[in-house]
Every structure is written in structure tokens, then in C-alpha cells.
N, C-alpha and C positions, 0 to 999 in steps of 0.2 A: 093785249087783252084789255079790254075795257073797264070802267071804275066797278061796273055791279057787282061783274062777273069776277074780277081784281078779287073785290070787298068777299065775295062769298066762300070764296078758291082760299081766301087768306084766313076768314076764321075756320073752317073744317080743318085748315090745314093746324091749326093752334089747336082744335081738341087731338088731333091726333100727338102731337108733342106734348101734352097736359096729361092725356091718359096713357098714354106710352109707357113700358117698363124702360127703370134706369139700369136693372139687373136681368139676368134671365131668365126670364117668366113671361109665359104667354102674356100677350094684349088684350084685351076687354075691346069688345068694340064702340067707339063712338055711336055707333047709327043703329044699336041695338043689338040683342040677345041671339036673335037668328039670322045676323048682317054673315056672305059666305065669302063676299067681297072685296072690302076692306075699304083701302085708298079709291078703287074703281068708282066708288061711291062719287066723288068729286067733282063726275061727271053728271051731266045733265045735259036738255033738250038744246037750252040754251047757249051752254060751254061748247056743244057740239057743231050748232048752227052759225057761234059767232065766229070761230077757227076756219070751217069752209064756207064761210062769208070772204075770206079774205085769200082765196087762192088765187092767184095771178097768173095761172098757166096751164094748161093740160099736159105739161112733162109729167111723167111719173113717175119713182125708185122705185124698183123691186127691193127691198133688203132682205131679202132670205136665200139661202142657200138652195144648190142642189140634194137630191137624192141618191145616192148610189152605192153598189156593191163597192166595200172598202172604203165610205166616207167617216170621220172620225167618229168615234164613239165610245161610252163608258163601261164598254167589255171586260176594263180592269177588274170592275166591281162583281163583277156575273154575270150582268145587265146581255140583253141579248145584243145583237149586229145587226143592220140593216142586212134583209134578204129582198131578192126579187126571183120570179119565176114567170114562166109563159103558160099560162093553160087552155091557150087554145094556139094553132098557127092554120096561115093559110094552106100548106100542107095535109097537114096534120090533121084537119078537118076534110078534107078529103081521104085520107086513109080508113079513118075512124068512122066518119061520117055520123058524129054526136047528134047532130039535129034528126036524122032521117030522111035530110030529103035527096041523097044521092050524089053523086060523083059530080054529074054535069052541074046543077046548081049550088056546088062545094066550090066546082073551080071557077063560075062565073062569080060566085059574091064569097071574097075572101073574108075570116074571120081571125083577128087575134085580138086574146085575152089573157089577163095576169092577176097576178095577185103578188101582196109584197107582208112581211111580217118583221116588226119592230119594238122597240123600244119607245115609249111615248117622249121620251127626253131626249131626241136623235136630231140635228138640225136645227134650220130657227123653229123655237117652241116656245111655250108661255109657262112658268112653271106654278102651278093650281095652289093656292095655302093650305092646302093638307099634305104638300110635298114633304116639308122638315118641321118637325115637331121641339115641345122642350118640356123635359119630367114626364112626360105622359100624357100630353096634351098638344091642341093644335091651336092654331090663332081661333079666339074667340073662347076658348076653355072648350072645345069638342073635345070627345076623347073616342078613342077606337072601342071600347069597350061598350059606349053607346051607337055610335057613331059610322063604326068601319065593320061589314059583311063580307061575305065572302064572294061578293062582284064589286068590291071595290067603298066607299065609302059615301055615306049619306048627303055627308055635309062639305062643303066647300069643292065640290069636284070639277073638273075642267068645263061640264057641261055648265056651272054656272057660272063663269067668264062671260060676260057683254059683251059684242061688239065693241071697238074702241077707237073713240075718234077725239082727237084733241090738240093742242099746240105741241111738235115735237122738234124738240132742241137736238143736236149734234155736237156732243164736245169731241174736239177731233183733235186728243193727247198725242198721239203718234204724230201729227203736222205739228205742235208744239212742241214737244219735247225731244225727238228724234229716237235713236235707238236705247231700246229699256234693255237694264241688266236682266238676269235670269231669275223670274217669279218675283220680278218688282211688281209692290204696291203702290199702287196710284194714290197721290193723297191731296189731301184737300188745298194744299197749292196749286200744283198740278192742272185740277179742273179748274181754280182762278184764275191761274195764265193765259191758260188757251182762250178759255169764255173773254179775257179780255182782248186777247191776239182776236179773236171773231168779232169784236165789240157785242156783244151780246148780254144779256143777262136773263136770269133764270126769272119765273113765275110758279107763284103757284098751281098745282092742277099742270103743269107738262109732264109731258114722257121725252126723259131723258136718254140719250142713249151715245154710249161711251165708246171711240174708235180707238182701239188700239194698235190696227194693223193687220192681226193675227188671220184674217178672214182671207189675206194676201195666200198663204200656206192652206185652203183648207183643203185640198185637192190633193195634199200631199199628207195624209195621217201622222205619220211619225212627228213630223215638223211643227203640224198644229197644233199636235196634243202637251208637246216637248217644252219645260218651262215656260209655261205663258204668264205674260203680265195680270195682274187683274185688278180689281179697286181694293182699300183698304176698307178697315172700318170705320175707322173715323172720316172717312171721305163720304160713306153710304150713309152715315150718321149726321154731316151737314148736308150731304142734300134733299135729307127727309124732313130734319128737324129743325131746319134753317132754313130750306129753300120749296116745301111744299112739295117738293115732288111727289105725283102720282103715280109715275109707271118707271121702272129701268131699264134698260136695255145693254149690252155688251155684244160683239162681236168673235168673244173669244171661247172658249169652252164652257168654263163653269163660272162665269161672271167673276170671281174672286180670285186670287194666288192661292194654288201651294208651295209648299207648307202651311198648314196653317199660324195664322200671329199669337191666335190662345192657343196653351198647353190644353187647357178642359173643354175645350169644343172644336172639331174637325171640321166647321164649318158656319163661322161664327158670324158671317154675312148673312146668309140661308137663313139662318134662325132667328137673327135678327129682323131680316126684313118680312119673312113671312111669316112668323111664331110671333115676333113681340110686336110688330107694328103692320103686321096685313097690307102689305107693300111686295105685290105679284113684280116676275120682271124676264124678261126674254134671254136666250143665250143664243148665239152662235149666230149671230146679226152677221147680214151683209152690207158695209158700210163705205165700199168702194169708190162706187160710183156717186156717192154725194160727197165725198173730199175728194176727186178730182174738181167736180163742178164746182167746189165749194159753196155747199146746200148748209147753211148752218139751223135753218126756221123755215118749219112747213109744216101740213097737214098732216099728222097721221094718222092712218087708217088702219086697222089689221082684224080680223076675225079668226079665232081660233076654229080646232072641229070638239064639237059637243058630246068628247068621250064622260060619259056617265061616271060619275064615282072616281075619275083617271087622276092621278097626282100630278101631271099637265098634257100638252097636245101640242098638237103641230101649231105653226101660224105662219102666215104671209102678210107678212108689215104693208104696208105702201108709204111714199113720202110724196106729197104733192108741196111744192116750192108754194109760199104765202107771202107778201106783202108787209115786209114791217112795219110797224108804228113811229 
């Protein structure tokens, strides 16, 4: 990254450690009263421009997962399952004959059609700051009583997620560290070693995203869902408040370990990064195929979908390989 962009990326990233709760208590935004974004702010025309300035290739990562009947999911909780269904088939459409126009122009122009129903937290997603709350409030002091109707909520909802284009890192813990015990915390060694095994270092304003492995299993529920590693807090805590980051990313279930490490909060990553410091961050990354290539630094791109009021949404990461400094 360049000295401007360095310089700008570095103090945004100081108000957000300055205004930041050291306890738990929602965040105040830096960038204003009705900011629904948070860190995403970080970005600009220029942050955006200078990052695919420097792409070296037309390869490009998928990191997101499939779809399918029986892919892992938070069913524990209530939460519903991935469904799919066909509602139309090229049969079927001849039998029926939906449209009107008859048998013979059924069987020369086949039609199928589907429809699928979900869980908006299902696969790689982006998760919105009105996902996890604290006391009764969301990042920025929104509160449901003003704030949340009955389609969903006013403020901070998935529809207002940007596009997202920026420097995206790969710390790749599973090629460092080798096999994790059951519901190991990744901590802030951890991401030093590797980032140093990669020669690499962090900036302000990247999207982070953390390889654990676990995306190897995802195809098998039981397996993926089963003890998975995830980051600690104090790991999430220096690379926000030490190292700028923008965005997170994880490959595993729910970005964190359980159990949880606090007794008083069942989710004390979550609330951290989207209640007290407005720091959005992806789950269920596909991060494969960039530690075989050994992709440590590239472009990312991802757009989420513009579910209104949604507590997050699907997304399709992209990595385009960049050029280092």
C-alpha cells in the first residue's frame, strides 16, 4: 500500500482503537451518528483503485462454498436447513402444461425451475452489525425498540454492506501450525508465526482471512461442525487494535471456538467485533485452493445480496493474486 493511502488507513484505524469499548458496551461510531458500516468505512475510491492497480494475473479464487441439501448448518439453534425444490421440470411441463401453450411446444422448449429456502447465515456469508447485540443495543447505540420492525431492522441491515474491494491477506494457521487439538483458540502467536513463515505483514484497511483447514470437511456435516478451531479474543483484539484490520474472514463455522473463554458471554468474538467495534466478518470461507497455490496477497473482491433489514447474507469472496511491494 502506498504512503497516502498507509497514512489514511492508519489514522481511521487509531480513532477506531481510541473510541473503541475496553468493556462491553456497544461502539459509538467514528464516522458519525447514522455511520451502519463501521470499519467498511476504511474504504474508498482510492483504497480501492490502488489494490486493483496492482493485480498481476487474471487467475482467480473462488472462496466460497457450495450449496446443498445436507450442507452444514446452525439447526442446533432452530435456525432453519438449507432446502431446495424443482417447480417446474421438463416433464412436468408437459403434463401440466403451466404456460398454455400445449404439449408439442412443452416438449420442444424444455423448462425447469426451482426455488431454495434458507437461513441467511448458511455458507460463505457476511455477517450484517445488527447480527449480535449488547444490553440492548447494537453497534452505533441502535436499539430494536427504535430501530427493529417487523421485516427485519431499519438500521445496519445486510442491504447496507458495500461492495468490497481491498488488500486481502491469508493467514494460512493450519500450513503453520499443523494439527489443532479440539476447539483450540488461535492466538496471537499463532497469526505471528505463520504471517512470518509467509514473510508477510499486516496493513491497515486489509481483509484478513484466517485458514484453518476446516473447509477440507465441509461436505461432510458431522465433521465440520465437530470441535472446530476458531480465533481467540485476544487474537481478534490485536488484529483490530494493533493491526487495522478492516474485514475478517474464517473458513470454519462460526469464526470463534466453542466453548466459549467467558463465563458471561456465549459469544464474545461476535459482540466484540460487531457491537463494540463495527468490525463485519465472513464465515465458512473457502480457502483451499489459495494454500495449495500459496496465495498469501491479492485482490479481494466480494459482493454480498441486498437482503433488506437481514442480520447478514450470502457472499462470493473472489481473490485475484497482486503484486507485492
Amino acid at each position: 500500500m502506498r504512503k497516502t493511502s498507509f497514512v489514511l488507513a492508519l489514522l481511521l484505524a487509531g480513532q477506531l482503537t481510541v473510541l473503541g469499548q475496553q468493556t462491553e458496551t456497544v461502539g459509538k461510531s467514528p464516522w458519525g451518528s447514522d455511520d451502519e458500516i463501521g470499519s467498511l468505512n476504511l474504504m474508498s475510491n482510492y483504497t480501492r483503485f490502488e489494490v486493483l492497480s496492482q493485480i498481476k494475473s487474471g487467475k482467480t479464487y473462488d472462496l466460497s462454498v457450495d450449496y446443498f441439501v445436507g450442507m452444514p448448518s446452525f439447526h442446533s439453534l432452530g435456525d432453519p436447513g438449507y432446502q431446495y425444490w424443482l417447480t417446474h421440470t421438463p416433464n412436468g411441463t408437459v403434463v401440466d402444461n403451466p404456460n398454455g401453450l400445449g404439449k408439442a411446444m412443452n416438449r420442444k422448449v424444455s423448462y425447469t425451475g426451482d426455488a431454495i429456502s434458507m437461513y441467511t447465515h448458511m455458507g460463505t456469508h457476511i455477517d450484517a452489525l445488527n447480527h449480535f447485540g449488547l444490553n440492548g443495543k447494537i453497534w452505533n447505540g441502535f436499539t430494536p425498540e427504535q430501530h427493529l420492525g417487523d421485516k427485519g431492522w431499519k438500521k445496519t441491515g445486510a442491504e447496507t454492506i458495500p461492495p468490497i474491494i481491498a488488500r486481502g491477506v491469508m493467514i494460512d494457521v493450519k500450513s503453520s501450525k499443523g494439527i489443532f487439538p479440539e476447539n483450540y483458540r488461535i492466538t496471537v502467536n499463532d497469526l505471528q508465526d505463520a504471517l512470518k513463515k509467509q514473510r508477510l505483514k499486516l496493513q491497515p484497511g486489509d481483509v484478513v482471512v484466517m485458514r484453518t483447514g476446516q473447509a477440507e470437511f465441509y461436505e461432510d456435516a458431522n465433521h465440520y461442525l465437530d470441535n472446530y478451531p476458531g480465533i481467540s479474543l485476544e487474537a481478534v483484539k490485536w488484529l483490530i487494535e494493533e493491526q487495522g484490520t478492516m474485514l475478517l474472514g474464517a473458513d470454519n463455522l462460526s469464526f470463534e471456538a466453542f466453548p466459549p473463554e467467558r463465563e458471561d458471554n456465549w459469544v464474545p468474538v461476535h459482540t466484540y467485533l460487531l457491537a463494540e467495534k463495527g468490525v463485519m466478518f465472513i464465515e465458512q470461507m473457502y480457502l483451499e485452493e489459495l494454500a495449495k497455490d500459496k496465495v498469501y496477497e491479492f485482490a479481494f473482491i466480494a459482493a454480498s445480496l441486498k437482503l433488506k433489514g437481514a442480520s447478514g447474507s450470502p457472499l462470493r469472496p473472489l481473490a485475484i493474486p497482486i503484486k507485492s511491494e
